[in-house]
C-alpha positions in Angstrom: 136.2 119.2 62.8 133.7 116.6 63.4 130.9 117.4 65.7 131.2 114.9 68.6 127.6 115.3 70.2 124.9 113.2 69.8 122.6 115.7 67.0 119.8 112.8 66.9 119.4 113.7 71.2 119.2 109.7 71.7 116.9 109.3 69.5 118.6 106.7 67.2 120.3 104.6 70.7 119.8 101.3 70.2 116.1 99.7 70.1 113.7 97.9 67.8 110.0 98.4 66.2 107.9 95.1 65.0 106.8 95.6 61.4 103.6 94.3 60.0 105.1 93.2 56.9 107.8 89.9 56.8 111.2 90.0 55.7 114.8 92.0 57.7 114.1 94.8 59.4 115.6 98.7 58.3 118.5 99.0 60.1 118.9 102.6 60.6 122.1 104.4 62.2 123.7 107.5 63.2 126.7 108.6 60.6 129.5 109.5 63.8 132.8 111.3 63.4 131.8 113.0 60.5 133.1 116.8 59.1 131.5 118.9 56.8 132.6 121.6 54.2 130.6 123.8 51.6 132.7 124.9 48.8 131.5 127.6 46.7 134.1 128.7 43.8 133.6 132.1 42.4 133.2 132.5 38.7 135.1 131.1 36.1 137.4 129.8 39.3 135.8 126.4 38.9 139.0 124.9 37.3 141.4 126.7 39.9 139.4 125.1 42.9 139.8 121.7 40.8 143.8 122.1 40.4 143.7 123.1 44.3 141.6 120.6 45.8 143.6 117.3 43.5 146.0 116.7 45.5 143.7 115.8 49.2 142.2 113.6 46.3 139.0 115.5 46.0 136.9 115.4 42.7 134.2 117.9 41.9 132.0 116.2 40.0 129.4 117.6 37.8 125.5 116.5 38.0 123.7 114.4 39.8 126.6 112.3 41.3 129.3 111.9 43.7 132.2 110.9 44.4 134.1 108.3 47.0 137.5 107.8 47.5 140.0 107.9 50.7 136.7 108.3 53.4 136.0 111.7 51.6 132.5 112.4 49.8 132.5 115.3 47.1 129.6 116.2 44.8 127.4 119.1 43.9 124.8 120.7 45.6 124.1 123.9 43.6 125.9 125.4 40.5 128.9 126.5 41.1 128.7 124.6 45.2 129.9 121.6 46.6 129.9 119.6 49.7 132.5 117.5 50.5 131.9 115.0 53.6 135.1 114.0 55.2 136.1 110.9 58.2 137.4 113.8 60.8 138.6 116.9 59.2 138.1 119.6 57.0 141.1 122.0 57.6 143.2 120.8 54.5 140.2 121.6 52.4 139.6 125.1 54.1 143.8 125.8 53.4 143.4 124.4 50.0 141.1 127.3 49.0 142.0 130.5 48.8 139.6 133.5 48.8 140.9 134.6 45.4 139.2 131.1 43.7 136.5 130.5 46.4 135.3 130.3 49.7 135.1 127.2 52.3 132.2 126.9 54.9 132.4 125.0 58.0 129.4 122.8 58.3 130.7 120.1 60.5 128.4 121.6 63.4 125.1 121.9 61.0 124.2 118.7 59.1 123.7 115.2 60.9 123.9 112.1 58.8 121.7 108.5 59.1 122.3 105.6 57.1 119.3 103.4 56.4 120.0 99.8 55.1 117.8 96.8 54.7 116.3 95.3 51.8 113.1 97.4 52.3 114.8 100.8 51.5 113.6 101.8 48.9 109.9 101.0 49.9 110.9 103.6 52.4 112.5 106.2 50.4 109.3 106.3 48.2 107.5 107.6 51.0 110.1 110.3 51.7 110.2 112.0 48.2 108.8 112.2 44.8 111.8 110.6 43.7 112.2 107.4 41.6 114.1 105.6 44.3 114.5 102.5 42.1 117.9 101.0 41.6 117.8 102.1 37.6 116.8 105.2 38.1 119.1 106.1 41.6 121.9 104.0 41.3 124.6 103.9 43.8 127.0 107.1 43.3 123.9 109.1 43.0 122.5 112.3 44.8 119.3 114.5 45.4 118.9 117.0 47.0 115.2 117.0 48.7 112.6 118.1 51.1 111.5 114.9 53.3 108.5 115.9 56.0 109.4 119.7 55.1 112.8 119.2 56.0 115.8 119.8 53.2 117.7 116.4 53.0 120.7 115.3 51.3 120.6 112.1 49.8 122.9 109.7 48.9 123.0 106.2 47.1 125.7 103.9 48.8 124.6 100.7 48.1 122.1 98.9 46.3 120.4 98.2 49.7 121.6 101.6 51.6 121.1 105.1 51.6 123.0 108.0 53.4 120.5 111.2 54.2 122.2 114.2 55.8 119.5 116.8 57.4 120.2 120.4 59.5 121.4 119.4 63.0 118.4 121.5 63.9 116.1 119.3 62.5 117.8 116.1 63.8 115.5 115.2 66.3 112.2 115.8 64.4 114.0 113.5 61.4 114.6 110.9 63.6 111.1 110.6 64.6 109.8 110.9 61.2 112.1 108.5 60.1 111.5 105.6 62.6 107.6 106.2 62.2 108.1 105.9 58.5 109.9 102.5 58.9 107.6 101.1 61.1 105.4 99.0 58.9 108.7 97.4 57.9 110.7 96.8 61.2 113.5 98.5 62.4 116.2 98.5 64.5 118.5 101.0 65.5 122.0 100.8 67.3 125.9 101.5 67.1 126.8 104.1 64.9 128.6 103.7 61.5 131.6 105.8 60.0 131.6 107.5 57.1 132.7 104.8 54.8 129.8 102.0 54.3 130.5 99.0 56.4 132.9 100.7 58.9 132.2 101.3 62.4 132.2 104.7 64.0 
């Protein structure tokens, strides 16, 4: 079930920074209402989990990729592991497993998501990681997983101009302030949170 506390401690309410360069702002924002599950199918079970997890409309997708569809996010994370990010819930997913194919952790309570959008993103991004950030080489649908500021970090491509990074709830705070220091020489401003799905309101 979605965590409904604040992970980012008020760090992300609503404000603004000046940059020194021209040009929009980074907009950054909390991802709110938002459940977590880490799938790990045992092996040679990978096509069993698949059948199971079909009909909640669920894809497991192989490489470096994920995918979208009914406010659900699904892609791999580690061979044989998977993370699906879901608008709410997890529960179906957890009675869609069973421990004979694989087993379903709860990590609605340990990851906190931000979206960052603007069209200086990537600028921003290639401080984060040595990643190629560009839109030919990270095209939306894509995902890395990272270390930003020594902190592991999902990432995900959801737009040509936004990205989706998803970080321990432990670490929330210290992200946020790395985060808005990184964006500084752009602009930013912070405010309402966003839902899972890009472009809707939490």
């Amino acid at each position: 079930m979605a965590d409904p506390r604040d992970p980012f401690g008020g760090h992300l309410d609503a404000g603004r920074s000046g940059g020194r360069r021209g040009g929009a702002p980074v907009r950054i924002a909390a991802i709110a209402g938002m459940a977590a599950a880490q799938i790990q199918a045992w092996p040679g079970k990978r096509s069993e989990l698949t059948t199971a997890l079909a009909p909640l409309g669920i894809l497991l997708p192989d490489g470096q990729t994920f995918d979208e569809r009914d406010g659900r996010l699904s892609g791999r994370i580690a061979p044989g592991r998977y993370l699906v990010l879901s608008e709410g819930t997890i529960a179906d997913v957890q009675a869609a497993v069973t421990g004979a194919m694989g087993a379903v952790a709860d990590l609605s309570h340990a990851r906190a998501g931000v979206r960052i959008a603007g069209a200086s993103v990537e600028a921003l991004m290639a401080k984060a990681a040595a990643i190629d950030f560009s839109a030919a080489a990270f095209p939306p649908g894509r995902l890395a997983l990272t270390s930003i500021h020594h902190m592991g970090c999902l990432v995900l491509r959801r737009a040509d101009d936004a990205f989706d990074l998803h970080v321990p709830t432990s670490f929330a705070v210290s992200f946020a302030d790395w985060l808005t220091d990184a964006a500084r020489e752009f602009g930013w401003t912070t405010g309402t949170p966003v839902g899972l799905r890009v472009g809707a309101d939490a």
